[in-house]
C-alpha positions, -999 to +999 in steps of 0.1 A: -148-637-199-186-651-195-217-641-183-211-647-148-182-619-150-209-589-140-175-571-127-154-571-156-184-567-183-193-536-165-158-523-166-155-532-201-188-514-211-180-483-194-152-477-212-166-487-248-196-470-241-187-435-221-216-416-232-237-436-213-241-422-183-276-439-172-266-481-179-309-486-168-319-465-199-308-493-223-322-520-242-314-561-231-315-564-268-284-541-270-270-549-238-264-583-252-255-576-282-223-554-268-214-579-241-215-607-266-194-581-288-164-579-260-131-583-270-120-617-248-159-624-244-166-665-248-199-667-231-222-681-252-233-656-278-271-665-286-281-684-254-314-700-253-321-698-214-336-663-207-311-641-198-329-611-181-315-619-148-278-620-158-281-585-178-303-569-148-266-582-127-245-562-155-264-531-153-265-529-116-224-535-118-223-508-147-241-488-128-220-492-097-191-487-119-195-452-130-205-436-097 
């Protein structure tokens, strides 16, 4: 899995994380840090290109994911 995967991250993140019920209430900082944290993730885990657009894609999929 990488970062392009929006789908499958989101799928993955709702089911670690089912408290969350609102995926726009968290952090990037911790956003990343779970998606790097993936079981089967191999993205690159401290990338040095900004990354905001690629998380803003994960939480929209999360979000789409739970409703």
């Amino acid at each position: 899995m990488e970062w392009d995967d929006v789908e499958e991250i989101a799928e993955q993140l709702s089911v670690q994380h089912p408290e969350i019920q609102d995926p726009y209430s968290i952090r990037f900082v911790d956003l990343m840090q779970w998606v790097v944290n993936l079981e089967g993730f191999e993205g690159e885990k401290n990338p040095k290109t900004s990354m905001e657009g690629k998380l803003e894609s994960i939480v929209q999929a999360w979000a789409d994911y739970i409703q």
